[in-house]
C-alpha positions in Angstrom: -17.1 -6.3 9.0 -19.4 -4.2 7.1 -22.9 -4.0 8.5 -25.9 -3.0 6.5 -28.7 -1.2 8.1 -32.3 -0.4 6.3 -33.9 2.6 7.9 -37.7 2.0 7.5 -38.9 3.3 11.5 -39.7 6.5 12.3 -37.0 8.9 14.0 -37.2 8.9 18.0 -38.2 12.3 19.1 -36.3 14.2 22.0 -36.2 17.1 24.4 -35.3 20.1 22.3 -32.2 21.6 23.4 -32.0 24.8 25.3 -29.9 27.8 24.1 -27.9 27.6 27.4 -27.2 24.3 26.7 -25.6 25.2 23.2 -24.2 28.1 24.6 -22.1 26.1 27.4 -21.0 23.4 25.2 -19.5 26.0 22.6 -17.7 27.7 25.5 -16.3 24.8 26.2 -15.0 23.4 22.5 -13.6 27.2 22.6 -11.6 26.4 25.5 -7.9 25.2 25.3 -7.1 24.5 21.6 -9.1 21.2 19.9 -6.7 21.5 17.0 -3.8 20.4 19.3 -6.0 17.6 19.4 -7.6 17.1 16.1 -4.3 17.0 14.0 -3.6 13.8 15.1 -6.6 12.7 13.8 -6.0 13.5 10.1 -6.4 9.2 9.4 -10.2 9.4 10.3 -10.9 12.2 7.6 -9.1 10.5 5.2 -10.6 7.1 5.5 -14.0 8.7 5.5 -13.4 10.6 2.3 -12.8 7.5 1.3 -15.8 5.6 2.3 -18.5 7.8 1.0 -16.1 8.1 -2.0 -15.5 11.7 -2.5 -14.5 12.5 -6.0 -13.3 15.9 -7.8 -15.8 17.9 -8.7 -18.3 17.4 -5.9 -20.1 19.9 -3.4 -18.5 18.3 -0.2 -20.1 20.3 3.3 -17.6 19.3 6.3 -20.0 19.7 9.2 -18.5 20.2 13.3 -15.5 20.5 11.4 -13.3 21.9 14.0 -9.7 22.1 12.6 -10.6 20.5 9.4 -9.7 16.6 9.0 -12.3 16.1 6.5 -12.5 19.1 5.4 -8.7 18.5 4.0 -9.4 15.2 2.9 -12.1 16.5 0.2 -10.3 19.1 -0.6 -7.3 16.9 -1.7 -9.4 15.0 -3.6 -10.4 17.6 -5.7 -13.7 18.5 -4.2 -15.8 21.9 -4.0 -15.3 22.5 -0.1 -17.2 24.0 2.5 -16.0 23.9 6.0 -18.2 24.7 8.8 -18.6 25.1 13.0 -19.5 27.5 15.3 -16.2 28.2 16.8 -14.5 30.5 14.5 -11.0 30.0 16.1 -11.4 26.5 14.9 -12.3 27.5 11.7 -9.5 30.1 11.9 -6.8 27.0 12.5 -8.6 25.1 9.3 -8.3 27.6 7.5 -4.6 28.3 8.6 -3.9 24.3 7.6 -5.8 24.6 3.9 -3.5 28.0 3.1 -0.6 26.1 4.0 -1.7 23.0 1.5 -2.5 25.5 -1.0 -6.3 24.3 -1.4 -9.2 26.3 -2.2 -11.9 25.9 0.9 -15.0 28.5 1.6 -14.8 28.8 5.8 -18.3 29.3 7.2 -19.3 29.8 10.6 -22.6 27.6 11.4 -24.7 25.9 13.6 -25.3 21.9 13.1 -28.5 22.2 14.0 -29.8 25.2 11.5 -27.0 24.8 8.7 -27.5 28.0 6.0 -27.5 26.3 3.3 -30.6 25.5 0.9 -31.7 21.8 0.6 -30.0 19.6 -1.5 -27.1 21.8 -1.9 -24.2 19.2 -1.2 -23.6 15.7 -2.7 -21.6 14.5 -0.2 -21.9 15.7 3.7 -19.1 14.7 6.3 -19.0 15.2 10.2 -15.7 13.2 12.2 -16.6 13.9 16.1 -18.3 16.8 15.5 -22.2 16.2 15.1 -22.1 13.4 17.2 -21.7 16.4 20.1 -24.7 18.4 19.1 -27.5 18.8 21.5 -30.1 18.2 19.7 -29.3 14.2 18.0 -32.8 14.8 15.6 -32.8 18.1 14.4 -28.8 17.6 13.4 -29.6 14.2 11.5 -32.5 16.3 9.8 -30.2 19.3 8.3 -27.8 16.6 7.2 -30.4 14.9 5.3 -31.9 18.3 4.3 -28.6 19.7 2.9 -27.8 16.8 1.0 -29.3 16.1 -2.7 -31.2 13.2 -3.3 -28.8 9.9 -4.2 -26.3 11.8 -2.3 -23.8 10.5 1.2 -23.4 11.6 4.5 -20.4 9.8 6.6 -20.3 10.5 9.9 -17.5 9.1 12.2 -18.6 8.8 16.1 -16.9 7.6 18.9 -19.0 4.6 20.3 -19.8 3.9 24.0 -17.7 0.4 24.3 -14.3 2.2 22.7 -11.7 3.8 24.8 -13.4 7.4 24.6 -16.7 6.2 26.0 -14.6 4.6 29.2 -13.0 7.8 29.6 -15.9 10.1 29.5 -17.8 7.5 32.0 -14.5 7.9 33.9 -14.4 11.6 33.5 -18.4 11.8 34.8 -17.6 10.5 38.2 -16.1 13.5 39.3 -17.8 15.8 37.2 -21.2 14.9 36.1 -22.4 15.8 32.5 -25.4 18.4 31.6 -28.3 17.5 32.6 -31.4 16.8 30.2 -28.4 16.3 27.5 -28.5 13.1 25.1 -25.4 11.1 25.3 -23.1 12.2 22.2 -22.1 8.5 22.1 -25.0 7.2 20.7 -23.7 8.4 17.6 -21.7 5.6 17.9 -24.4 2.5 17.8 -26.1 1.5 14.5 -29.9 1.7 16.3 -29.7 5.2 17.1 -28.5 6.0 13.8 -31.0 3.9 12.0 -34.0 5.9 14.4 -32.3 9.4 13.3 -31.9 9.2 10.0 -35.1 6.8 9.0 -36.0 8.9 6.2 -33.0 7.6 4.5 -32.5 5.4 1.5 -29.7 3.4 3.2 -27.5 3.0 6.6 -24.1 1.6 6.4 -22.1 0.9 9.5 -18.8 -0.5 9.8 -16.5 -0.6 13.5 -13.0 0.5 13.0 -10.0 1.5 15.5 -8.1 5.0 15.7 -4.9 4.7 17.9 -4.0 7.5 20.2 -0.4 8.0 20.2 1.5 9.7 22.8 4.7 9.5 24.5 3.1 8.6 27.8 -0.5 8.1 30.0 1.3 11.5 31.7 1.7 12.8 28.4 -2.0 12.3 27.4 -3.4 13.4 30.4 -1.4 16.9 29.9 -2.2 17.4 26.2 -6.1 16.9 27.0 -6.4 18.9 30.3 -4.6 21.8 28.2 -6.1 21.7 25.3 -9.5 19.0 25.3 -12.5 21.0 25.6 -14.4 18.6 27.8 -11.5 17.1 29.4 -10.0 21.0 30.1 -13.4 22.0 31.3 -13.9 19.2 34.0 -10.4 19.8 35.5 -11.2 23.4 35.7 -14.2 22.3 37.5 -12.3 20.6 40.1 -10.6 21.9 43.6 -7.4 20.6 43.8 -8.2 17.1 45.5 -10.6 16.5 42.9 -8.3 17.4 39.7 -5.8 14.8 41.4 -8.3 12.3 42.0 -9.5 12.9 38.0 -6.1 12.9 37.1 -5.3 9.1 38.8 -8.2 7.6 37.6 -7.7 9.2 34.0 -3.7 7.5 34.4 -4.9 4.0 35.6 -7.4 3.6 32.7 -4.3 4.7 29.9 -2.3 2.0 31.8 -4.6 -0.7 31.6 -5.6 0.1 27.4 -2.2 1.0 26.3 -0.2 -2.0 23.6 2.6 -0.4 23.9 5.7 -1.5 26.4 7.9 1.9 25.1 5.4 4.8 24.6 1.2 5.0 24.8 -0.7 3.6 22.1 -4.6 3.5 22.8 -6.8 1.6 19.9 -10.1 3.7 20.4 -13.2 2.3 18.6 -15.1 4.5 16.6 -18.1 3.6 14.3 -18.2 5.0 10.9 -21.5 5.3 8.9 -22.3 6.2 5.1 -26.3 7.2 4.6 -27.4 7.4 1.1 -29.9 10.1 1.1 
């Protein structure tokens, strides 16, 4: 169901976000290796592309890109691409992915919240679980909405609290409590907090939809996100031994009780996708 959202209040304001802050969190999407992670979700990209209804031709800016999903989607659709984060070794495995698909994509290093790029510059702006993890939830809406022309999209993909990814950071914070003075990334993933950011907007569109995690196990989930899941890596390494096992059982019980599958893991995760026409 397809929900239909006019954005006609004015934007919340928040606690502006300290340079540690930023500084800790891009330690830890540095640590392990997201695009272990993000390869598997290619779908989300693609459906997104879809959605704001990239076409060749377009300026397309991919923002929190990390390895690329929707970076790649645009690109196969013909699109004038620029991929951006601020973790170049995730830029470095885009980049790696879009030379092996033979498409033509400018790599930019950049900051969510102070994108370098002059206003109106894009006609279509994409973020899939990237954004949603900046600090500061007003000033990222703003250079969205800044760097996108007039009658232009942004879709944003965001994990919402109910899904499977809210449960298991909630799980995740009783052993290791997140930053302080730090906005949940998760509201990202309700229609209300979208509406307050991006109020300046023509347009909100929201519409619920499932990604399935697919593994071979809950074992084999819990090792591919200690090893190579920023937050997931950072909390273990957080942890004396007790407290990883503890982490780990609670982390196991939680796959057991959400997986559909009687032969290997499959996890439906809700995620809430959302096209703003600027």
């Amino acid at each position: 169901m397809t929900t239909t959202v006019r954005c006609d209040s004015a934007a919340t304001s928040s606690a502006p976000a300290l340079p540690s802050v930023k500084t800790r969190q891009q330690a830890m999407w540095a640590s392990g290796d997201f695009a272990v992670i993000g390869t598997t979700l290619q779908i989300v990209g693609e459906m997104l592309a879809e959605a704001v209804d990239v076409c060749a031709g377009e300026r397309v800016l991919d923002v929190a890109a990390g390895n690329g999903n929707a970076t790649l989607a645009a690109a196969r659709r013909f699109a004038t691409v620029t991929s951006t984060d601020y973790v170049p070794a995730l830029l470095d495995r885009g980049r790696a992915r879009a030379e092996a698909e033979r498409l033509d994509v400018t790599f930019q290093e950049a900051d969510a919240e102070a994108l370098p790029f002059s206003a109106g510059s894009f006609d279509k702006v994409l973020s899939t679980f990237g954004v949603m993890f900046a600090p500061d939830h007003e000033q990222s809406a703003r250079e969205l909405l800044r760097v996108c022309r007039p009658g232009g999209r942004i879709g944003v993909a965001n994990w919402t609290p109910a899904g499977f990814i809210g449960e298991m950071f909630r799980t995740t914070a009783k052993h290791v409590p997140p930053m302080p003075g730090v906005a949940s990334p998760l509201l990202w993933g309700t229609g209300a907090h979208l509406t307050r950011l991006f109020a300046g907007a023509a347009n909100v569109e929201v519409m619920t939809r499932q990604f399935a995690f697919r593994y071979k196990s809950p074992e084999h989930f819990v090792a591919v996100f200690r090893d190579y899941y920023g937050p997931t890596h950072k909390a273990f390494a957080a942890l004396p031994p007790a407290g990883q096992a503890a982490l780990e059982a609670d982390l196991l019980a939680l796959l057991r009780a959400a997986n559909r599958s009687a032969t290997a893991l499959v996890v439906p995760a809700e995620y809430l996708e959302a096209v703003i026409t600027r």
